[in-house]
C-alpha positions as CSV (number, residue, x, y, z in Angstrom):
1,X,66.6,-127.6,-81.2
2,X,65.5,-129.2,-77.7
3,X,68.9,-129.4,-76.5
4,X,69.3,-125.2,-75.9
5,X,67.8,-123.3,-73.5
6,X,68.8,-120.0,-75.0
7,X,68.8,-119.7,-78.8
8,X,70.0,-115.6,-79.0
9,X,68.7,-114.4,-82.2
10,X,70.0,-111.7,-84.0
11,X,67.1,-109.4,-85.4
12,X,68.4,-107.3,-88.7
13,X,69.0,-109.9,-91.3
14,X,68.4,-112.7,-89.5
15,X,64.7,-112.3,-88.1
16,X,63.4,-109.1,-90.3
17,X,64.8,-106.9,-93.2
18,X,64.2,-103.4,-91.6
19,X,60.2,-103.6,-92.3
20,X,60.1,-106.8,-94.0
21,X,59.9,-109.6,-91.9
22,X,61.8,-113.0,-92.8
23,X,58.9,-115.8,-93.2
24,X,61.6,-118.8,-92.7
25,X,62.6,-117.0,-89.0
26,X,58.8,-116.5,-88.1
27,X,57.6,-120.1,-88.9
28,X,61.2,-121.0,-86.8
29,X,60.3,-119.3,-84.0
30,X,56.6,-120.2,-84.2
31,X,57.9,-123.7,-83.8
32,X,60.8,-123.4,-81.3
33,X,57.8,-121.6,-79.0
34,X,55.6,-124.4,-79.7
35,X,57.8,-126.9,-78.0
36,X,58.4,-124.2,-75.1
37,X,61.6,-122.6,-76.1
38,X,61.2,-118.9,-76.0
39,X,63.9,-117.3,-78.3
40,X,66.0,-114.5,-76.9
41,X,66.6,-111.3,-80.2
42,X,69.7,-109.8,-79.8
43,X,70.3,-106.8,-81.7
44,X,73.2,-104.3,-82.1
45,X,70.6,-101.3,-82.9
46,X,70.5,-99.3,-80.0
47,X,68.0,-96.8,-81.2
48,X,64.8,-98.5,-80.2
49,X,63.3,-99.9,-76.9
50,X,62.8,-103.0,-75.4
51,X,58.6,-102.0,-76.0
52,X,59.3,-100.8,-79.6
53,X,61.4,-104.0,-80.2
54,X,58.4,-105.9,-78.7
55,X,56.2,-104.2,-80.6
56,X,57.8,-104.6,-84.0
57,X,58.2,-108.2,-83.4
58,X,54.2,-108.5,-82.5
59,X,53.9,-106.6,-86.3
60,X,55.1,-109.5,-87.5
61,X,53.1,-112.3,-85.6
62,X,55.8,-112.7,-83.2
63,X,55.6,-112.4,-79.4
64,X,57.8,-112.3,-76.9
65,X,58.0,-110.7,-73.5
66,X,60.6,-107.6,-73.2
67,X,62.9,-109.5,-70.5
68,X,64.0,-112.1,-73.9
69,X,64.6,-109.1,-75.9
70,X,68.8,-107.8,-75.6
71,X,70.1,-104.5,-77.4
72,X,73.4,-103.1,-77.3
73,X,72.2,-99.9,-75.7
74,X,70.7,-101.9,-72.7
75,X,74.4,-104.1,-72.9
76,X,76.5,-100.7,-72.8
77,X,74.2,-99.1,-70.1
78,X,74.9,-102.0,-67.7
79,X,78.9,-102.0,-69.2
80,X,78.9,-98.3,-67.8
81,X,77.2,-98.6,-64.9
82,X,79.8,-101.9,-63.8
83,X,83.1,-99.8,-64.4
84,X,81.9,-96.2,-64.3
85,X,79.8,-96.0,-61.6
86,X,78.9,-92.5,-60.7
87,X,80.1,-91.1,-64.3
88,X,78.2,-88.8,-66.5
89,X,77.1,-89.7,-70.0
90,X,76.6,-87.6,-73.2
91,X,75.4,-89.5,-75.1
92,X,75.0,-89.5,-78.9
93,X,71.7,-91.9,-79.7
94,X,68.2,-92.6,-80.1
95,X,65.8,-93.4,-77.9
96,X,66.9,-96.7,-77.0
97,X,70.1,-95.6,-75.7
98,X,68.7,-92.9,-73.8
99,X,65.8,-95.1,-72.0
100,X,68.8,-97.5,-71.2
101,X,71.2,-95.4,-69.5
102,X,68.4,-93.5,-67.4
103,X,67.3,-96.7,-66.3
104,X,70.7,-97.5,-65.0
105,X,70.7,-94.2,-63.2
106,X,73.6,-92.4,-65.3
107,X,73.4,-88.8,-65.4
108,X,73.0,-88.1,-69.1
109,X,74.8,-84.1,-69.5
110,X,76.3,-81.6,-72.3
111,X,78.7,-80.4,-69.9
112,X,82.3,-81.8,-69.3
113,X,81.3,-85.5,-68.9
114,X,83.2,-88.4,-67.5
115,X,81.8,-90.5,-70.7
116,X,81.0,-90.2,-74.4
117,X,78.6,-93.0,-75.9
118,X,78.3,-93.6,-78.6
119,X,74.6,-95.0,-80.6
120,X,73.4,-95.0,-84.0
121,X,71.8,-91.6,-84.3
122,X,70.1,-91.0,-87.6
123,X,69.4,-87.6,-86.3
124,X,73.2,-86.8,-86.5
125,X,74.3,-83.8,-87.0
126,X,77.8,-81.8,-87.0
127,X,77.0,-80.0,-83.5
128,X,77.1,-83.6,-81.3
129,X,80.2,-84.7,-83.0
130,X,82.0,-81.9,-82.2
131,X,80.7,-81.6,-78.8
132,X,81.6,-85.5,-78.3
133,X,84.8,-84.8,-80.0
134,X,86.0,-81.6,-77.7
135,X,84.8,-83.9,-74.5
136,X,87.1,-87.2,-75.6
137,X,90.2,-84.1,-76.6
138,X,89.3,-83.1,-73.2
139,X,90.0,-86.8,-71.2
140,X,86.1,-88.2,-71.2
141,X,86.0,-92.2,-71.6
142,X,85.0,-93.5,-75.4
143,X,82.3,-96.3,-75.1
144,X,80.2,-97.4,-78.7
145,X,77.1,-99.4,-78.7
146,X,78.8,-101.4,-81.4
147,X,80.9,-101.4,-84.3
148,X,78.4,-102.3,-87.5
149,X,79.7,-100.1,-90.2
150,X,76.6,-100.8,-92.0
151,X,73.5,-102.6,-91.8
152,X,70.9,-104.6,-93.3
153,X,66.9,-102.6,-94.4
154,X,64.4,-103.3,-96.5
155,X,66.4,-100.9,-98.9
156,X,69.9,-102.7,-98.7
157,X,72.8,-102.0,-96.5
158,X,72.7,-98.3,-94.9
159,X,75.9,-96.7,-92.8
160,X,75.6,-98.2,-89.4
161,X,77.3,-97.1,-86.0
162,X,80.8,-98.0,-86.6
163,X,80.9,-95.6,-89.4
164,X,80.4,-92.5,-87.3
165,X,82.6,-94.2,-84.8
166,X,85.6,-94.2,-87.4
167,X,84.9,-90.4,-87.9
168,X,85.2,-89.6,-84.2
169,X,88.4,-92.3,-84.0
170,X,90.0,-90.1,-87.2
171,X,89.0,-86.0,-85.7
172,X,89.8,-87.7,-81.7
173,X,92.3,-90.6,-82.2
174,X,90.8,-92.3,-79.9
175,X,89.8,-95.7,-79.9
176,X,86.2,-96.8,-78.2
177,X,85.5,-99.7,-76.0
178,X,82.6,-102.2,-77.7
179,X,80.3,-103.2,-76.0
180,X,78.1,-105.1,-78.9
181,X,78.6,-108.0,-80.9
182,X,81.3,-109.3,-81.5
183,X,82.1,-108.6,-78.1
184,X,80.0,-110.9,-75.6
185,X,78.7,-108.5,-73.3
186,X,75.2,-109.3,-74.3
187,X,75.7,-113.0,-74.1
188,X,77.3,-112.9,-70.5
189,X,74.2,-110.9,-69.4
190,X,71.7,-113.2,-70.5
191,X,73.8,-116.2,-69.1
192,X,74.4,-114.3,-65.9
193,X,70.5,-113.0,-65.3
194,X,69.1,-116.3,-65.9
195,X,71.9,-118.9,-64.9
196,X,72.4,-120.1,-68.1
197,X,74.9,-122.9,-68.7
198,X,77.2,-122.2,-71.9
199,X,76.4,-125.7,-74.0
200,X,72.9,-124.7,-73.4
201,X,73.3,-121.5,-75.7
202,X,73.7,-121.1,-78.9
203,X,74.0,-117.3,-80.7
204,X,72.1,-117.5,-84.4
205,X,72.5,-114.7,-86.9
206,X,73.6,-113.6,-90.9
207,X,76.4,-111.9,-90.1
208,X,79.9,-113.7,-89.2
209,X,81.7,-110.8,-88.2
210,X,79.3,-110.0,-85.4
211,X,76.7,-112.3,-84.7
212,X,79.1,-115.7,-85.1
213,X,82.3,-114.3,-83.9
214,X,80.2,-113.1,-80.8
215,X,79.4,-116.8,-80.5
216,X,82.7,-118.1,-80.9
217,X,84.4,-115.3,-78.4
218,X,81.8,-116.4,-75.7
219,X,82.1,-120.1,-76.1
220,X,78.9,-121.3,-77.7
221,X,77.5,-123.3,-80.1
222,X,77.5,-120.6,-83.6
223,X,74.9,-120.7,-86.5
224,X,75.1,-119.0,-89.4
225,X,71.7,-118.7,-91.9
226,X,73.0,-117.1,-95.2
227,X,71.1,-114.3,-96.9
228,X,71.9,-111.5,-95.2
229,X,75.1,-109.7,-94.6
230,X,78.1,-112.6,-94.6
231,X,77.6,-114.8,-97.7
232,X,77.6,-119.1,-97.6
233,X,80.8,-118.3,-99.4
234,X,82.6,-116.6,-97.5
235,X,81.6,-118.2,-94.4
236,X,83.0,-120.9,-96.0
237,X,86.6,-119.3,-96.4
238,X,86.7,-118.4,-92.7
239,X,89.4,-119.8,-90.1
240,X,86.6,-120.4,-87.5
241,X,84.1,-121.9,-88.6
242,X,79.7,-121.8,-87.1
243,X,79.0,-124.9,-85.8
244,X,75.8,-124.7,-88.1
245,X,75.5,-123.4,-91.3
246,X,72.0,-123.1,-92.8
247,X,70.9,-121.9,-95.9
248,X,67.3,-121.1,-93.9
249,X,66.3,-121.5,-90.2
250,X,63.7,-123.8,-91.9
251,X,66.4,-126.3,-92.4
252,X,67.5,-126.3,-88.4
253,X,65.6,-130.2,-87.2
């Protein structure tokens, strides 16, 4: 553990189950902050704020300050303000989304926008996907927060962002730029804000296709801890493989 700086944690499935917290993360990151390594959480859910985030970790006897916590809605705000500058957003999201993009300064609006975003939204409804699909039929950039087709609550695996992605892909055809995991955005932000070198990170999470392929894309040391959405199985089978593979974080000297 000593030798990393930065151990990027995924949150859903690696660090909590929706409401349920994982103890084997929570006693990991008890002792990883006891030798003065403060974890970085790195989530793909865009629908809740840095303080909510911060918040939800404290519920489960964890704390962090908000400048170690990464979401794709903060990663896609920053992505849009970089190569859009000056663009308006609609934006379909939450909360998180929406606190992120007004931070950056983007101009969120209904009306003929340069951008469509696109967040989880569990308040979807058939009115913002045909407004977001009449702006992209009308020439307005595609961004997504992420590609997740599902992911990981207390109740099991729910439809996640890349779901109502492939809707708007199928009633647009067009294809969005990623900004979350597996892309390494999020990664290269945290490297870049705190000057970060690559053997001293290493990106931790339950999921191969995002979490460890986001890893492997940004040239870091991988680990994969089964039980939640990739299987010690078919990890196993993969082409690439984590550098770690752990059964619980417990396990991690």
């Amino acid at each position: 553990m000593d030798h990393y700086k930065a151990i990027c944690l995924d949150l859903d499935g690696t660090v909590y189950r929706g409401t349920e917290p994982i103890p084997e993360a929570v006693s990991f990151i008890a002792s990883a902050q006891a030798r003065g390594i403060n974890p970085y959480f790195i989530t793909n859910n865009s629908s809740m704020t840095r303080l909510q985030l911060q918040e939800k970790l404290a519920s489960f006897d964890i704390q962090t300050d908000t400048a170690h916590i990464m979401t794709s809605a903060i990663a896609v705000a920053k992505y849009c303000k970089e190569n859009y500058s000056g663009a308006s957003v609609l934006m379909i999201g939450e909360n998180g989304l929406e606190e992120a993009l007004v931070s950056e300064g983007i101009e969120l609006t209904m009306d003929k926008p340069d951008v469509v975003i696109m967040g989880i939204d569990r308040g979807i409804t058939y009115d913002k996907l045909a407004a977001a699909c009449l702006a992209l039929r009308a020439g307005a950039h595609f961004i997504a927060t992420n590609s997740d087709k599902a992911f990981p609550t207390e109740r099991g695996l729910v439809p996640g962002n890349g779901s109502f992605v492939q809707l708007m892909e199928a009633a647009t055809g067009k294809s969005p730029i990623f900004v979350g995991k597996p892309e390494s955005y999020m990664l290269g932000f945290i490297q870049q804000e705190n000057g970060y070198r690559k053997e001293e990170m290493i990106m931790v999470g339950d999921n191969y296709d995002t979490d460890i392929q986001a890893g492997i894309r940004f040239g870091i040391d991988t680990l994969h801890v089964a039980g939640g959405v990739t299987s010690s199985e078919d990890v196993l089978l993969k082409e690439q493989q984590p550098t770690y593979h752990f059964q619980s974080l417990l396990e991690w000297p």
